[in-house]
N, C-alpha and C positions, 0 to 999 in steps of 0.2 A: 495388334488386337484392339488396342483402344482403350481410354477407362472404364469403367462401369460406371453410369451414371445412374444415382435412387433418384426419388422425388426431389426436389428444392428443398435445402433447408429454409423453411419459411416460417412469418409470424402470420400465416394467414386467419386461421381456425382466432386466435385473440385479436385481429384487425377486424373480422368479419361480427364477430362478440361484442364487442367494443360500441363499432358502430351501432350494431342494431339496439343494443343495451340502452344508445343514446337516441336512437329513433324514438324506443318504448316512452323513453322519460319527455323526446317533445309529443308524442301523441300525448299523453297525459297531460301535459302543460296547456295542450292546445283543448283538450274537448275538457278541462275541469268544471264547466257547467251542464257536463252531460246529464242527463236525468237521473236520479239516485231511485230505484225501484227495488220496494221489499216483495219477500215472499207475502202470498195473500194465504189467510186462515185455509181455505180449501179451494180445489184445482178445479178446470172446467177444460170439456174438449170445446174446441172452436172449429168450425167448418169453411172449407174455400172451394170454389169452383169458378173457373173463369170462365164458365160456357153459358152461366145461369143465374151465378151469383149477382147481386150487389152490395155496394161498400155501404154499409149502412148497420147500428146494432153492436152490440157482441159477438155476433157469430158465432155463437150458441145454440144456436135452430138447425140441427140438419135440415130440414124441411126449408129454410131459408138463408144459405151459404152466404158468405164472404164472396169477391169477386179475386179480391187480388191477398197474397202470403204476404204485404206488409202492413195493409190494413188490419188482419188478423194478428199480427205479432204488436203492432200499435195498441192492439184492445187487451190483450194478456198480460196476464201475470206470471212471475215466475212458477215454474211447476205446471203449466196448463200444456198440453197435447194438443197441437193446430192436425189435422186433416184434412187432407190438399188432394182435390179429383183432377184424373187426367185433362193436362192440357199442356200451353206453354205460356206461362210465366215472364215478363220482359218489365222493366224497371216503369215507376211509376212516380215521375220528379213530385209532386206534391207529397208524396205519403214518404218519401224517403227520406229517415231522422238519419241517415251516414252522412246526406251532404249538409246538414246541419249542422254535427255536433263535430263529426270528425271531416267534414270537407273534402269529402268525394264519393262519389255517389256508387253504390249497390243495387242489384234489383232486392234482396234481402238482408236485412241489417236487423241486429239483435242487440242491445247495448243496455248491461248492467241485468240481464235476464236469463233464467235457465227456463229455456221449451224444449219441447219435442218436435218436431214434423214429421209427416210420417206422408207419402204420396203412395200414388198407383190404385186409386180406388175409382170406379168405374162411377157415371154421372148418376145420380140419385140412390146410390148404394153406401154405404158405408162399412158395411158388415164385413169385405172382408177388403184386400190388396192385393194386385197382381199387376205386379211393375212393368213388367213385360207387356201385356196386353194392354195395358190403360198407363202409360207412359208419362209421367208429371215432372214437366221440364223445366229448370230455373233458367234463361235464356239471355245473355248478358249482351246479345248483340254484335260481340266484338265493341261495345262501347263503355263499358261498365263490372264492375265486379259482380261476382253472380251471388256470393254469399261472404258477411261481413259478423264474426262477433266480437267482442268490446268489452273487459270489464277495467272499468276505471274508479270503481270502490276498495280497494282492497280489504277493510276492515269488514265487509258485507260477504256473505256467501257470492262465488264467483259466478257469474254469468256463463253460459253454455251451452252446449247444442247434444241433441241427438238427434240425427236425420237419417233414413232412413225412407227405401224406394224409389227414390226421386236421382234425377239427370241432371247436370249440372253442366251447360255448354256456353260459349262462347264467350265464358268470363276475359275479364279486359284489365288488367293492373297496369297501367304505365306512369315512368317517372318523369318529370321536367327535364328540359333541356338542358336548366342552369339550377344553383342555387344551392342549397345544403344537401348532405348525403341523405336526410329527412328526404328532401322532394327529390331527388334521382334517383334514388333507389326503387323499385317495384316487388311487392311481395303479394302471395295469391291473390291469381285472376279467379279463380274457380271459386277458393273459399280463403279469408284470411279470419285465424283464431288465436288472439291475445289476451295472456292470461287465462284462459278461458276453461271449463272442462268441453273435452269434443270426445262425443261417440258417432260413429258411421258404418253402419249398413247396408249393404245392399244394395250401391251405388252404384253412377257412372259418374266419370268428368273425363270429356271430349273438347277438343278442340280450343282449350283455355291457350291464356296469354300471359304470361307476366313480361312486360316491356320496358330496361333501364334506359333512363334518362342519360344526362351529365354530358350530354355531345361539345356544350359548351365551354364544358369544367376543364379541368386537365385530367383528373378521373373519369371512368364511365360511369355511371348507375348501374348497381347487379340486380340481376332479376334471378327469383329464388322461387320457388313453389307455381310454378306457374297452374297446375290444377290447384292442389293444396300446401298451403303454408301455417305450422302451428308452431307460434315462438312461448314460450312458460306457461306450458300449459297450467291447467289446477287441478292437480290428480294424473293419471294415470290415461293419456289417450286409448280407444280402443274401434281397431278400423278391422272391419269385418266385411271380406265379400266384395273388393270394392275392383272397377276397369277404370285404367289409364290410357286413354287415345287422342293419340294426337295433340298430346298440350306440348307448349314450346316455351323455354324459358330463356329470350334473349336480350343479354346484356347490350347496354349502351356504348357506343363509342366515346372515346375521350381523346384530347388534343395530345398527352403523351401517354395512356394507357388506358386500355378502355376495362368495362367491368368485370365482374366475376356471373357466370351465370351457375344453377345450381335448381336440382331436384326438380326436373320440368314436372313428375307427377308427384311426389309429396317432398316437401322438407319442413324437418325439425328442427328447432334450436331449444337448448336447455329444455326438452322435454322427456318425459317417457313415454315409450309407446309398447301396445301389443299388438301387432296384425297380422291378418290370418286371409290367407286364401285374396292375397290380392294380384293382379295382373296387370302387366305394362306393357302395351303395343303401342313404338314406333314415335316413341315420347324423343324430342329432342333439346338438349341444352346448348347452346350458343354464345360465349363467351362473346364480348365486345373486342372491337380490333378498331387499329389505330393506325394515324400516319404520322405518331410520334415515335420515339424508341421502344416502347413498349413496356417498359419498367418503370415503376416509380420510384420518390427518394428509398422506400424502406424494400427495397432490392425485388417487389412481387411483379409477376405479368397476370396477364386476362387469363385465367384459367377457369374450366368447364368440369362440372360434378354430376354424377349417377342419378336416374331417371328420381332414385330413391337418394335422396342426403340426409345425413344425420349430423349435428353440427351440436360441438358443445356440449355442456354434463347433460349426460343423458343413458338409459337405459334404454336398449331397443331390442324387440323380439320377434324378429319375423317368423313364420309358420309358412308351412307352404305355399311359395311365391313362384308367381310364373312372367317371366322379365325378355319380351324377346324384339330384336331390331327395336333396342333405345340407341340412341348415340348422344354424344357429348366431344364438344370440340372447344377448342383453344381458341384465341383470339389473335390473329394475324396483325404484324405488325413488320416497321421496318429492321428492327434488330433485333429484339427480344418476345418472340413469339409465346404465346400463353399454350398452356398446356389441356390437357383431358383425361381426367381423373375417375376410373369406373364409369364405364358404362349403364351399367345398370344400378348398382348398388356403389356408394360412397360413403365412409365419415370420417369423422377429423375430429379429436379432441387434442387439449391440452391438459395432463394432468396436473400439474405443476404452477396452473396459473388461477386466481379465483376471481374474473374478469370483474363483479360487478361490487366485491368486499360482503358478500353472503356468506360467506362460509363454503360454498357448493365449490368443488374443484373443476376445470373443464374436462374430467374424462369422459370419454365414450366407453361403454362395453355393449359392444354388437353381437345377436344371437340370430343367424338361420340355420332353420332345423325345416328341411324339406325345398327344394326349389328346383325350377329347372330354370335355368339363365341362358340363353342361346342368341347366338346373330346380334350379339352386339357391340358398340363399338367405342374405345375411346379415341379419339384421335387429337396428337398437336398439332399447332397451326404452324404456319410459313411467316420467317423473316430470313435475314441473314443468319441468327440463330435459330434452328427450328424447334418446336414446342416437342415436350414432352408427353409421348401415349403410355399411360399407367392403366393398368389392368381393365384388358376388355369387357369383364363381367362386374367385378369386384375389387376397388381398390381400398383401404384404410392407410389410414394415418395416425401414431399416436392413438391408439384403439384395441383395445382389449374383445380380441375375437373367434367367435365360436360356430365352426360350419359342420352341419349332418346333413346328409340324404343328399344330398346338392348335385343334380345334375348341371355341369359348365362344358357348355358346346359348342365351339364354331365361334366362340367372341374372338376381338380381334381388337390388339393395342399399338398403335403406329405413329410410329413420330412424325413431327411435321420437315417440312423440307428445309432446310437452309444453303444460302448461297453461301454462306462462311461454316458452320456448321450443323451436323444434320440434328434433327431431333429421335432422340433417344427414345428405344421405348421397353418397358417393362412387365411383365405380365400379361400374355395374353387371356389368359385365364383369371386367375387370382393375384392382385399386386398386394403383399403387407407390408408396412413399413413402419419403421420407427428410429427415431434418430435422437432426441436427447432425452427421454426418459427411460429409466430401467422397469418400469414396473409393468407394459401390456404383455401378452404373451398371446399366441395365438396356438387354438386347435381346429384340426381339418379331419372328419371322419368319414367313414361309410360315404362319398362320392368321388364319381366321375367326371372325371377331370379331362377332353379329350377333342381332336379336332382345333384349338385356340392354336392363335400365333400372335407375334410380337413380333412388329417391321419397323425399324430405323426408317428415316425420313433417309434422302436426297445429304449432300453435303461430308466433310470430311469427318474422320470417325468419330463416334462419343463414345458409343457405346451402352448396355441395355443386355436384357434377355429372359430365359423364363417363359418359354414359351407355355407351358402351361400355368407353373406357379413361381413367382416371385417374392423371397424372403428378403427380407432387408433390415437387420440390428432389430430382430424381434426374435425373442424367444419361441419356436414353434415344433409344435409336431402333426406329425400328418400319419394318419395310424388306418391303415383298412381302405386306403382309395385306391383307384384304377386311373391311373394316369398315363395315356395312349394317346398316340398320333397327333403330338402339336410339335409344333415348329418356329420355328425360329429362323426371321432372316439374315443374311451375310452383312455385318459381322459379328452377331449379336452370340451367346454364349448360353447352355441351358436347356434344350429344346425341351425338356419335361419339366426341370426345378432348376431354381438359381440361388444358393444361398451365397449372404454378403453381408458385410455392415460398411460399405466403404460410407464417409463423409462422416460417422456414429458417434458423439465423443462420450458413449460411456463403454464403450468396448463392444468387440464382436458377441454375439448372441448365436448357440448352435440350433442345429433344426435335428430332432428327433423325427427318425423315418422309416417305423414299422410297420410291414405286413401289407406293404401294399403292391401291383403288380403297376411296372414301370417299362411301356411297351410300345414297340413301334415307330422310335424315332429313327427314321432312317437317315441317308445322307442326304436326301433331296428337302428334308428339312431341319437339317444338324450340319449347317459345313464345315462347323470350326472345332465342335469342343463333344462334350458326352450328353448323355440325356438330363444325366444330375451334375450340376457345376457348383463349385466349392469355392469361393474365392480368397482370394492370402488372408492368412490368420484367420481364418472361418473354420468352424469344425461341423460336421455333420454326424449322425451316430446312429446306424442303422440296421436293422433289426428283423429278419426274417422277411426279404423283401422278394421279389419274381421278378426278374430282367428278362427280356426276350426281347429279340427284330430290331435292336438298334445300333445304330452304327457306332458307337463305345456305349457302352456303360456308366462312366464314368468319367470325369475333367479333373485335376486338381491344379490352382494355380499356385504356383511357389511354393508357401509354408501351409498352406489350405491343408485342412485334414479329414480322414474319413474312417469312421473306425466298425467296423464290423462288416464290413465286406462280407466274412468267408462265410457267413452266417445265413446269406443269401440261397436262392433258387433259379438254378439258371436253366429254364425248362421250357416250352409251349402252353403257355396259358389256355390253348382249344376255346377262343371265343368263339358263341356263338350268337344267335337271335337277328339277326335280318342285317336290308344294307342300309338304316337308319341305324346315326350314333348313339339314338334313346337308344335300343333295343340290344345295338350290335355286340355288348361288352359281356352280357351273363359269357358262364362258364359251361361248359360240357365234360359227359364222361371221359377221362383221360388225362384232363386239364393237370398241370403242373403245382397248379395252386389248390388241390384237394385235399387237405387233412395236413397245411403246412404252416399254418399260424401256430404254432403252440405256444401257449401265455399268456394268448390274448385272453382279454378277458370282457371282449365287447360282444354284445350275446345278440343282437340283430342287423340285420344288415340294411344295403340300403333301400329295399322294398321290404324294412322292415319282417322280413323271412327270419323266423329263429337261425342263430347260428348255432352247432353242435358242440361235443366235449373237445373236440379239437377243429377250430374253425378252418375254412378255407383262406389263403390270402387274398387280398383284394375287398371292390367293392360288394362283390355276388354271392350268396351262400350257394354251394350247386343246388339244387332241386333232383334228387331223387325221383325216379320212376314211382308213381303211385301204387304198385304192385311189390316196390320194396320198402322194408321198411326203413323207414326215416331217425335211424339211428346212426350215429357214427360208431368207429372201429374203436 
C-alpha cells in the first residue's frame, strides 16, 4: 500500500516571514529620505486625460486635465480624488518618484499619500464612469510595475489607495540574478501595497508578471503576487468585484534550489482582508527549478501556492469567489522536486511563532462562504523524488478554516514523477492540514464536493489520497455536503475523504461527518480502499450520512476507527439537474436524502434555499412542486 504521505513538515510560512519582514526593514533603510507628506486642511479632485491633457497646474480644471496619473498624484495631497479618462496609461521616467526614492520604477507610484483614482470616464465628461466602455488602462509594458504604494512614516497617517474602474496590465516586478534576497525576490508586478490601507473596485489585472531572481545564488528569488501583492497592510484590505487573467508568478532558478512562487493573482502577508465577488482565470504560479538537489540546508524545495495566498497573521474572508483553470506547479529538480500547493486558494500560518517580536502570532483563519472553484490544478514537479500535488482547489496549512456554499469541481492534485520515488498527492478537492499545532480546526458546510482526483506521479510507492477531501492532524467536520464522483488514482487511498494525522506530533485529530450524501465512487476510481479512508489511530464519527454507487463504503486501516456507521442511509440519492457537475447534484422526488437530517440544525442550503423542520441530507434542499405546499412532514 504505501505510506501516506501529508505535506512536508516544513518552516516555510516563518522562512517566507522572516525574509520579507527583512525586505520591509531594507526598503525602509533604503528610501529613509522619502518625502514625508501631511494631510492638507481640504481635499481637491484632480483631473487626467492622456488624449488631451497636459502636464502643467494642478489639475484641478476639468476643463484643463492632466496628461499623465503620476503628474497628478505628484500634485496631490493626501485625501484628494485623481479622475482618470479612458485611455492607456505607460510609465513616464521623469515624473516617476519610485525610481527615486525606492529604486525601481512604476508607471504609478504613491509614497507617504492616501488618494483615490477612480477611471472609466469618457473624454470631456466627468459626471459619471463606465469602465467597460471608456476603459482606463495602467499599462506597464512588461517592463515596469503598473502600481506601487509606499508608507515609510509610520508615526504619520498611513499612505494608501482606493482605485477603482481602471485595468491594470502588463505590470513587470523582477528580481536580480545575484545578491541579497532584497534584490531576488519579486513581489507585485500589477500593484505592490506596503504598509499601506488598500481598497479596490471594480478591477481588472491581466497579464501581470512577478519575476524571481537569484539564478546566480544558490537560492532562487520567489515571486509572490504577480497581479497583486499586499504585505501589513494598515487596516482592514477590502477588494470588491475584481478579474484575475493571465498573471503568472514565476520563481527564479537557483544553483541548489530555486524559489517559491506564490499567489499569481493576489497575495497577503500579515494582512487582513475582505473580498467579495472576485474571479480568477487561468492565473498560473511557477515555482523555480534547479540543477542542483533541489533542497536546501533547512530541508525546503521550490514549492508553488494558489492563484489566492494567504501567508501569515492574518484574517481573510472570501465571499463569492469564482476560481477556474489556475494552476500552480513545483519546481523540478534533480532529486528533491518542489511541490504545488492549491490550486486556486492557499495559506499557511504559524501559530506558535511571533516572527517579527510584535506581539501578532502567525495564524491564519481562512473564511469562504460562496465559491465555485473548478479545473484547477496543483501539480508536483519531476526529480528522482517527485513533488508533492496538495489539494487541486484548496489547500491550507496550520490554518484555522471555514468553507460554505462552495462549489469544488473537476480540480485536480498530482504528484510529480520520480525516477526513485513518485510524488504523492493529496486532495483533489480540498487538502487541510496541520501538523504541530493543536489549536486550527476546520469546517466544511452546505458544498459540493465532486468530479476532483488525486494522481501519484510516476516512481515507486509513497503514497497520498482524498480524492475529493483530504484531512490531515486537523480537527474537522464536514456537515451537509454532497461529495460525488472523485477519484482517486492507483495506489492512493480515499476516493471521497481521507482522514490521517500520519507525521503529527501532537496526536491524531477526528473528522466529524454529518448529514452529508457520499456517492459515486466507483471501482474505476477507487481500486484500493472505500470512499471514506481512516487511517491507524484515526477516528472518524459519523452521523446520519447517505452512501450510495460506491464500491465500499468504507476503509479502516489497522486501529483506524469509525463510529456511527449504523446511523447512516444507504439509499439512492435521485439526482437530478442536467449533465453539468454545477447543476447535476440537486435532489428529486423519491430521493433517499428527504426528511433524513434530523438534528441538524443548519436552516439553509447551498443556494441558500430555506431548509425545513427536518432537513434533507446533503448539499440540496428538495424544491417542492410550487402547487404544493412548502412545508415539511
Amino acid at each position: 500500500m504505501g505510506r501516506i504521505k501529508g505535506a512536508m513538515h516544513r518552516k516555510l510560512a516563518k522562512e517566507i516571514l522572516i525574509r520579507a519582514i527583512v525586505i520591509f526593514n531594507l526598503v525602509l533603510l533604503h528610501i529613509i529620505e522619502a518625502p514625508d507628506v501631511h494631510v492638507r486642511a481640504s481635499v481637491s479632485t484632480r483631473y487626467v486625460n492622456v488624449n488631451i491633457g497636459h502636464d502643467w497646474g494642478n489639475c484641478t480644471n476639468p476643463s484643463a486635465p492632466c496628461q499623465t496619473i503620476q503628474y497628478a498624484i505628484n500634485q496631490a495631497f493626501s485625501g484628494d480624488t485623481i479622475k482618470v479618462a479612458a485611455g492607456t496609461y505607460t510609465r513616464e521616467a521623469a515624473l516617476d518618484i519610485c525610481s527615486i526614492y525606492l529604486n525601481y520604477p512604476a508607471v504609478v507610484c504613491i509614497i507617504n499619500k492616501d488618494l483615490t483614482l477612480l477611471g472609466g470616464y469618457p473624454s470631456g465628461n466627468w459626471l459619471f464612469s463606465d469602465p467597460v466602455a471608456h476603459p482606463t488602462i495602467i499599462d506597464g509594458q512588461w517592463q515596469h510595475r503598473g502600481v506601487w504604494v509606499q508608507d515609510t512614516v509610520p508615526s504619520d497617517p498611513p499612505a494608501g489607495v482606493t482605485m477603482e474602474g481602471l485595468i491594470v496590465r502588463r505590470g513587470f516586478a523582477q528580481g536580480q540574478p545575484s545578491g541579497s534576497e532584497f534584490q531576488t525576490f519579486a513581489f507585485g508586478g500589477g500593484l505592490l501595497a506596503d504598509f499601506s490601507r488598500v481598497t479596490l473596485r471594480n478591477m481588472r489585472f491581466e497579464y501581470n508578471i512577478a519575476a524571481g531572481g537569484g539564478q546566480n545564488n544558490p537560492l532562487g528569488g520567489s515571486a509572490a503576487g504577480a497581479a497583486i501583492a499586499i504585505r501589513k497592510a494598515a487596516g482592514t484590505v477590502l477588494l470588491e468585484r475584481i478579474v484575475f487573467f493571465q498573471n503568472w508568478s514565476k520563481a527564479g532558478s537557483g544553483t541548489v534550489r530555486g524559489g517559491y512562487a506564490m499567489g499569481a493573482g493576489l497575495f497577503t502577508l500579515r494582512s487582513k482582508v475582505i473580498a467579495s465577488r472576485l474571479e480568477l482565470y487561468q492565473n498560473s504560479a511557477d515555482a523555480g527549478s534547479t540543477s542542483g538537489s533541489g533542497k536546501d540546508s533547512n530541508g525546503e524545495t521550490a514549492d508553488a501556492f494558489g492563484a489566492i495566498t494567504v501567508m501569515g497573521y492574518a484574517d481573510a474572508e472570501f465571499y463569492d469567489i469564482v476560481a477556474r483553470h489556475n494552476v500552480v506547479r513545483g519546481g523540478d529538480a534533480t532529486t528533491y522536486a518542489g511541490g504545488g500547493f492549491g490550486g486556486a486558494i492557499m495559506s499557511e500560518g504559524f501559530p506558535d511563532i511571533d516572527a517579527d517580536g510584535d506581539g501578532q502570532y502567525e495564524s491564519v483563519t481562512l473564511k469562504i462562504n460562496g465559491c465555485e472553484l473548478s479545473d484547477n490544478l496543483s501539480k508536483g514537479a519531476d526529480g528522482a523524488n517527485g513533488g508533492y500535488g496538495a489539494g487541486g482547489a484548496i489547500s491550507t496549512i496550520h490554518s484555522t478554516v471555514f468553507i460554505s456554499r462552495c462549489k469544488i469541481l473537476r480540480n485536480t492534485a498530482q504528484g510529480g514523477n520520480g525516477s526513485n520515488q513518485q510524488g504523492p498527492a493529496g486532495g483533489g478537492g480540498i487538502h487541510l492540514h496541520n501538523i504541530n499545532y493543536g489549536l486550527p480546526t476546520a469546517y466544511v458546510d452546505n458544498s459540493l464536493i465532486a468530479y476532483n482526483v488525486a494522481k501519484a506521479g510516476s516512481g515507486s510507492i509513497v503514497g497520498g489520497g482524498g480524492g475529493g477531501v483530504w484531512l490531515q492532524g486537523i480537527t474537522a467536520s464536514l456537515v451537509h455536503n454532497t461529495i460525488a464522483n472523485n477519484c482517486v488514482g492507483y495506489p492512493l487511498l480515499g476516493s471521497a475523504i481521507a482522514v490521517l494525522s500520519y507525521g503529527v506530533t501532537t496526536g491524531p485529530k477526528p473528522a466529524y461527518i454529518h448529514y452529508n450524501i457520499i456517492a459515486g465512487h466507483t471501482q474505476n476510481c477507487d481500486p484500493l480502499s472505500g470512499a471514506l479512508f481512516v487511517h491507524d489511530n484515526n477516528t472518524a464519527f459519523l452521523n446520519r450520512n447517505l452512501f450510495f454507487g460506491n464500491k465500499q463504503n468504507t476503509f479502516i486501516l489497522n486501529n483506524g476507527a469509525i463510529y456511527g456507521l449504523s446511523t447512516s442511509v444507504f439509499a439512492n440519492p435521485n439526482f437530478i439537474g442536467g449533465s453539468q457537475a454545477e447543476h447535476a447534484f440537486r435532489i428529486a422526488a423519491g430521493s433517499g436524502a428527504i426528511d433524513q437530517a434530523g438534528g441538524s440544525s443548519i436552516q439553509h442550503d447551498i443556494e441558500r434555499k430555506p431548509r425545513f423542520n427536518t432537513p434533507d441530507i446533503g448539499a440540496y434542499e428538495y424544491v417542492r412542486s410550487a402547487f404544493l405546499p412548502v412545508v415539511k412532514r
